[in-house]
N, C-alpha and C positions, 0 to 999 in steps of 0.2 A: 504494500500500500504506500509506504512511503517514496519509493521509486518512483510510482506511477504520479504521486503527486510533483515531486522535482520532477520529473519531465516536463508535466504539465504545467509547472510555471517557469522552466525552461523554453520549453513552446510560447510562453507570453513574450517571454523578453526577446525570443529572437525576431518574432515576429513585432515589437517596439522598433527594434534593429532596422526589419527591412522598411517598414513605417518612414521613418525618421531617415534613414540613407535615400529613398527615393526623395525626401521632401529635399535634403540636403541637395540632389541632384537635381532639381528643380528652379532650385537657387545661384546653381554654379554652374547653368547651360553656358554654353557658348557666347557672349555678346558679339556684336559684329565689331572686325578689328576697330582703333580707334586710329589717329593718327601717328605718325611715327614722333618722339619727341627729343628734340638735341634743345641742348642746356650748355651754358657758360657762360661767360662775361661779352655782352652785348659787342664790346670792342675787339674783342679775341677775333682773330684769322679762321678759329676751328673752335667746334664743340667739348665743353671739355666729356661730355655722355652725350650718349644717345642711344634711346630705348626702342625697342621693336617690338610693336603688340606682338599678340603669340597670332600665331595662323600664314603670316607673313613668309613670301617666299624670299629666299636668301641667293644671292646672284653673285660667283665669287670670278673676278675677272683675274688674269694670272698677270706676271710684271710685262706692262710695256715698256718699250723705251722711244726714244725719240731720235734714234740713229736712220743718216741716209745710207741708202745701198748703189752700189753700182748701176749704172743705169741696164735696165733691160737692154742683151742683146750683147754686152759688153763680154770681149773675150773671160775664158775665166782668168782669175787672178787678177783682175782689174781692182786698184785699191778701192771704197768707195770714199767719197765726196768729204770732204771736211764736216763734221755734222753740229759744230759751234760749241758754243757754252753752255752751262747747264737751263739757264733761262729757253733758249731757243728748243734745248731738246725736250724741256718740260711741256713747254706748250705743245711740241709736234705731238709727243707721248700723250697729253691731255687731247689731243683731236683724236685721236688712237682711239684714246679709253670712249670718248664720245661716238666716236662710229661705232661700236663694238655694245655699248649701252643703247643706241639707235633699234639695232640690229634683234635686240632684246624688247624693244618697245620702252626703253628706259632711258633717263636724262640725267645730267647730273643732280640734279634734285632727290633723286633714288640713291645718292652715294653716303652709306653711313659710314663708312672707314675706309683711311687710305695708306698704306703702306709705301711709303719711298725712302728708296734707296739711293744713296748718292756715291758716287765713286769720288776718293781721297785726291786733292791737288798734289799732286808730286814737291810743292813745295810745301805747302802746311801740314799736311797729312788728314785736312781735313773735309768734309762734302761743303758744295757751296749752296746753304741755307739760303744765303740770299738770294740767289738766283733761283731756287724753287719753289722759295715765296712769292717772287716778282711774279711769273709765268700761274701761278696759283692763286693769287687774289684777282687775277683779269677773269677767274669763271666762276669763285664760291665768294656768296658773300656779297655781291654786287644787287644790281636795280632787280634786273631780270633772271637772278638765279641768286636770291637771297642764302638758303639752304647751306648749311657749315657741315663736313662731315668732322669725327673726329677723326686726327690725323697721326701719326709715328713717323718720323724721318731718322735717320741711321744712316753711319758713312758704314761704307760695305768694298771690301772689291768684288766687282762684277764681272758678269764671265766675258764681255769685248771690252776689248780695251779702246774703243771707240765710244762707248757711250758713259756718259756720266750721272745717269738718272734712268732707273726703271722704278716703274709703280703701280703698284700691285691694289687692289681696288674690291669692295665690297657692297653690293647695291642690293637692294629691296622693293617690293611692292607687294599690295594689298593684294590678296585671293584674287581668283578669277570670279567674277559673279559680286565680288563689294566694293566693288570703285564706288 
């Protein structure tokens, strides 16, 4: 008798249990995503967060850089082109990353992190910041492309010794069906 009773108020509470876990799941459906949110000092270059509702597709672009090549057609072993300073190859590398975000249906407004790398001056041993910055505030942060991702830059040697800046890129966007 005593058995059959603990069961049977065993039976109550499991069944509070599934009760109470459905009401719970009720509560904790899905919302539809919300906006992405980047956070920092209004003056800052870059965010210093930036949050990704959950649901959000995650877009991982690999390093570009901004080196020129030989022109098509050119024997091989043809050196290629001077490819300039770091300034010049950031911007190229930034039209890069913008075709390739295009190409995805994404803009730089979808860039929540960015990774670049800069390759050491032979004379200081160090990347040129400035000129990454320069080529990088002409696209985040402006009239028509407000949007700051957060950013890492790192002096690296890189695998051509032609280029002095690759940058590696992480974009996002809403589900399909919650725009």
């Amino acid at each position: 008798m005593k058995i059959d009773a603990k069961i049977s108020k065993l039976g109550r509470h499991i069944a509070g249990l599934v009760v109470t876990a459905g009401s719970l799941a009720a509560c904790t459906a899905a919302a539809p995503p919300g906006p992405v949110v980047r956070s920092g000092a209004e003056s800052a270059a870059i965010s210093s967060t930036v949050t990704e509702p959950a649901g959000y597709e995650t877009i991982y672009l690999s390093g570009m850089t901004g080196t020129l090549r030989a022109p098509d057609g050119s024997p091989p072993g043809t050196p290629a082109p001077d490819s300039g300073d770091t300034e010049a190859q950031a911007t190229r590398a930034l039209g890069n990353i913008k075709n390739a975000l295009a190409s995805k249906g994404l803009g730089f407004g979808d860039i929540v992190m960015m990774h670049a790398y800069l390759a050491p001056d032979p004379k200081t041993g160090r990347g040129d910041s400035a000129g990454w910055s320069r080529a990088y505030s002409k696209f985040f942060g402006v009239a028509d492309q407000p949007n700051k991702p957060s950013r890492t830059s790192i002096t690296v040697v890189l695998g051509s010794p032609a280029a002095k800046i690759e940058i590696e890129t992480i974009a996002v966007r809403k589900p399909a069906g919650k725009m």
